[in-house]
C-alpha positions in Angstrom: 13.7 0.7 13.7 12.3 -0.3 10.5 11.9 -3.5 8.1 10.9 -3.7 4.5 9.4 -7.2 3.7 9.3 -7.7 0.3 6.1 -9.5 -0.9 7.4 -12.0 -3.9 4.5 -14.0 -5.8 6.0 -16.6 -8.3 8.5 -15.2 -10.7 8.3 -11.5 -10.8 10.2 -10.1 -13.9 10.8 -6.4 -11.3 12.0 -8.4 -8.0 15.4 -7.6 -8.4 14.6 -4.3 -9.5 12.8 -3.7 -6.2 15.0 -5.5 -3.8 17.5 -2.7 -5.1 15.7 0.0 -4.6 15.1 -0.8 -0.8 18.7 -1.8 0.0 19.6 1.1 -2.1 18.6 3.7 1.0 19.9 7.1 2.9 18.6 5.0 5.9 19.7 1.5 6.0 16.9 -0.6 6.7 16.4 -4.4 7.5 15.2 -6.1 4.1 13.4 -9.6 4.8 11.1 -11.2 1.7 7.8 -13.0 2.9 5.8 -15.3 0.1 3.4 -17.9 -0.1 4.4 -19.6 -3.4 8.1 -20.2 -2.3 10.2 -21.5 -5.8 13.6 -21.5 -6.2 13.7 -18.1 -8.3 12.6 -16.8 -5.1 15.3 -18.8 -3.2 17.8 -17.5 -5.6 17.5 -13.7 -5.6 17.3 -14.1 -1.8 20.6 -15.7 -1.8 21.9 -13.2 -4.1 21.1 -10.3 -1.4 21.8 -12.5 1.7 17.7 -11.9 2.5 15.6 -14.2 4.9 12.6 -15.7 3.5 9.4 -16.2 5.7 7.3 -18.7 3.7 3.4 -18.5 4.8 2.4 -21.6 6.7 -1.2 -20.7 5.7 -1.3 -20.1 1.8 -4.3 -19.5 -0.3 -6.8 -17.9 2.0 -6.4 -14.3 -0.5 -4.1 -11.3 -0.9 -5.5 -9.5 2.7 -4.3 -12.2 4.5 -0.8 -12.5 3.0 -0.2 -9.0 3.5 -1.5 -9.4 7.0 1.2 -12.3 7.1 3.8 -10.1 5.7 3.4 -7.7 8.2 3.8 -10.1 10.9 7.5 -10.5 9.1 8.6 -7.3 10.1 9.9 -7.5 13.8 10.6 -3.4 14.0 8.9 -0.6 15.3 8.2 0.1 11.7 6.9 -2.2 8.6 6.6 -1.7 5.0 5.0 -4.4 3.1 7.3 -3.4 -0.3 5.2 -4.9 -3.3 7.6 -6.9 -5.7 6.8 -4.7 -8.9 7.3 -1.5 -7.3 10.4 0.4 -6.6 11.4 2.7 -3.9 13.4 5.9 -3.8 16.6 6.7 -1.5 14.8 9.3 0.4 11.8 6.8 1.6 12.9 4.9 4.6 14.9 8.6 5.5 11.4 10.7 5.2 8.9 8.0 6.8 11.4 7.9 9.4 11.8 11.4 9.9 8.2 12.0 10.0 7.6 8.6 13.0 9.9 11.1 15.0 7.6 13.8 14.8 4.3 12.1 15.3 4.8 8.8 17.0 1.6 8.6 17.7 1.0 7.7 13.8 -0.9 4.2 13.4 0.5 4.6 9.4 3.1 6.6 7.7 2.6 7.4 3.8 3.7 9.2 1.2 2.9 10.6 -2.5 3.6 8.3 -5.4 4.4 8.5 -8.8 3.5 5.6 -11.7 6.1 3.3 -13.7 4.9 2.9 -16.5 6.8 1.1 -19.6 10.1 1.7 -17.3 8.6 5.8 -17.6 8.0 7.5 -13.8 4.8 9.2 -14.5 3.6 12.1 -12.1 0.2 13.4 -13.3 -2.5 12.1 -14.7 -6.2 11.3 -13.8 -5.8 8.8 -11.3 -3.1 10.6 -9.3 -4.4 13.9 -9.6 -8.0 12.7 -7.9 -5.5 11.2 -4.9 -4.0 14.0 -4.5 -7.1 16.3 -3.8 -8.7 13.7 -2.0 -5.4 13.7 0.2 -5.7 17.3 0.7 -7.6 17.0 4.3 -4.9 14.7 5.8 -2.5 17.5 5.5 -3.7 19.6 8.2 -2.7 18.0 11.1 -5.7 18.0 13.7 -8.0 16.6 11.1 -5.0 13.4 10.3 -5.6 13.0 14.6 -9.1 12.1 14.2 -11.8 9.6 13.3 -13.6 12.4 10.9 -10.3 13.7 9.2 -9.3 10.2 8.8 -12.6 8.8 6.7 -13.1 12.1 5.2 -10.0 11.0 2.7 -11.5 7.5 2.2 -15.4 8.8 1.8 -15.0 9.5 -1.8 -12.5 6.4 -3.1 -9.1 5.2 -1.9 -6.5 8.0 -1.9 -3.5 5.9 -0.3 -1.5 3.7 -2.3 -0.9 0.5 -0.3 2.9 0.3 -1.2 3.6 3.4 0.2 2.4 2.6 3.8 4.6 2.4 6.9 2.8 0.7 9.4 3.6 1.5 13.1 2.9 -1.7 15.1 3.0 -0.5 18.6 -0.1 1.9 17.4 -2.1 -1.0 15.5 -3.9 -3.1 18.1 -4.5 -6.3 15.6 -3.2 -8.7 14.0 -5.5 -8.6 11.2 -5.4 -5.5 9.3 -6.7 -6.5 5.9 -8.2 -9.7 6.8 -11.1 -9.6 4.6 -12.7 -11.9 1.5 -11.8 -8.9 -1.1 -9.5 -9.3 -4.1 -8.9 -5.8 -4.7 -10.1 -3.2 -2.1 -7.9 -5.1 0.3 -6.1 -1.9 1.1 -8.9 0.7 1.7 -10.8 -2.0 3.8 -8.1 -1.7 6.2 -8.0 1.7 6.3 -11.7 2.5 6.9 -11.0 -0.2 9.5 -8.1 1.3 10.9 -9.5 5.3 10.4 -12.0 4.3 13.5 -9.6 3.2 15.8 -7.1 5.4 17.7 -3.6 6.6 15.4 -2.5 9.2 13.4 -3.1 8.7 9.3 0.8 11.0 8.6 1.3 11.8 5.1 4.8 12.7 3.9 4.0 15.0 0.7 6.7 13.7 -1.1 6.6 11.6 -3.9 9.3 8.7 -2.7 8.4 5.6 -4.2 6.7 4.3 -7.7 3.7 2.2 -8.2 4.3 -0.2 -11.4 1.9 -0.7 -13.6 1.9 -3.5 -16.5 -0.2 -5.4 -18.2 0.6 -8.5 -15.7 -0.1 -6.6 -12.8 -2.4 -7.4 -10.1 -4.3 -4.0 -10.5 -4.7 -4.2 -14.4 -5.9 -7.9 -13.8 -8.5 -6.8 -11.3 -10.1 -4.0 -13.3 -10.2 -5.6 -16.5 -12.5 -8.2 -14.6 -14.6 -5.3 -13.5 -13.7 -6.7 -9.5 -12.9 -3.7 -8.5 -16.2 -1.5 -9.8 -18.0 -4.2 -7.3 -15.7 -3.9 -4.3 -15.8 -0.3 -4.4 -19.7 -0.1 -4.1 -19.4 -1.8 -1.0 -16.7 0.4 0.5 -18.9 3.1 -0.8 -21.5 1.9 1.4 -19.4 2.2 4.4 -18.9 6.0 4.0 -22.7 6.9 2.0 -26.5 5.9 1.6 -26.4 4.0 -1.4 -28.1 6.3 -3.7 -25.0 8.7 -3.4 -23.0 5.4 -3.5 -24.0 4.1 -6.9 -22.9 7.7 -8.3 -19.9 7.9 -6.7 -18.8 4.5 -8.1 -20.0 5.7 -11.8 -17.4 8.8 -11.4 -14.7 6.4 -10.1 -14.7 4.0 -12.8 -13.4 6.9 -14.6 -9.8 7.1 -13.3 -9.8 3.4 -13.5 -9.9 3.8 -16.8 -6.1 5.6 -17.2 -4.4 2.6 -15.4 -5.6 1.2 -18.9 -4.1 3.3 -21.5 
């Protein structure tokens, strides 16, 4: 019914910690790990957990197309690219799960967050609390059904956190979800792409699964080269005349700001 496929990048400090956390489940769940810099710390923590390792034939193209691979990895009904930092709580696989039952018409499955930060789980502050109101739409459930209710929670910045995303393949009709040039807004590119095509966005308004953030981490990396400010213009631009995009992008740069301090 449903695979995680952990996405390992070189030597990642949190692997084990995460590999853990998604064999640690209420609902048992296949565990694979897909990378495209295979090394033998890789090889070893697989071995530890008795995991299959899918090494990309097709390295070096950018991070969409790895998770795009990664994806592929997951021969279930459902798929969750688990990033290598982040942990995930007992209840995840259970809820998502529970949810697919419900509405398996869903194209993605996603819950609420919370932020590890300096091996703290953090609930509330800027950043999340923006998500969560710009969330609040998808929770009524004939908007989540349609091609308005699903960009109206991407028109004003990227409410859903990548990690926590179930992907329902039978509802996804390609192969290349975040196939895209961007270094960042990988993640919200794929949703605005898959927001106009049929499939219920299902949000599960739990908390179930935290989002690490560290001074290595991709995210920190990406903002402190101001990449992100740029890619969000032009997903901006998908949604809004530019005039209203150039503002928007001022007040976003904001909440970038706490994944900082």
């Amino acid at each position: 019914m449903h695979t995680y496929v952990v996405l390992a990048y070189k030597e990642s400090e949190y692997l084990d910690e995460c590999i853990k956390s998604v064999l640690n489940q209420k609902y048992k769940s296949k565990v694979v790990i897909a990378t495209s810099t295979p090394n033998e710390f890789i090889n070893e923590i697989a071995v530890k957990y008795n995991l299959e390792v899918f090494v990309n034939p097709n390295p070096g193209k950018g991070i969409g197309y790895d998770f795009d691979f990664a994806i592929s990895c997951g021969k279930t009904k459902l798929v969750t690219v688990a990033h290598q930092d982040d942990i995930y709580d007992y209840d995840y696989s259970y809820e998502i799960i529970k949810k697919y039952n419900k509405y398996p018409m869903s194209s993605i499955i996603f819950s609420d967050y919370y932020e590890v930060r300096n091996k703290e789980k953090v609930y509330k502050n800027l950043n999340l609390q923006i998500k969560r109101i710009l969330l609040k739409p998808i929770k009524i459930n004939s908007l989540s059904k349609t091609k308005f209710g699903k960009r109206l929670i991407l028109r004003f910045g990227n409410a859903i956190s990548c990690p926590a995303v179930t992907f329902v393949k039978k509802n996804i009709f390609t192969e290349d979800i975040f196939k895209c040039d961007f270094v960042c807004d990988v993640d919200w590119y794929a949703w605005e792409k898959l927001s106009r095509s049929k499939g219920k966005f299902t949000f599960v308004n739990k908390c179930l699964m935290g989002h690490r953030v560290h001074d290595e981490s991709t995210t920190t990396e990406i903002i402190n080269e101001h990449i992100r400010t740029k890619e969000d213009m032009i997903m901006f631009t998908k949604f809004w005349p530019e005039s209203i995009s150039k503002l928007l992008n001022k007040l976003y740069v904001k909440a970038e700001e706490s994944n900082k301090q």
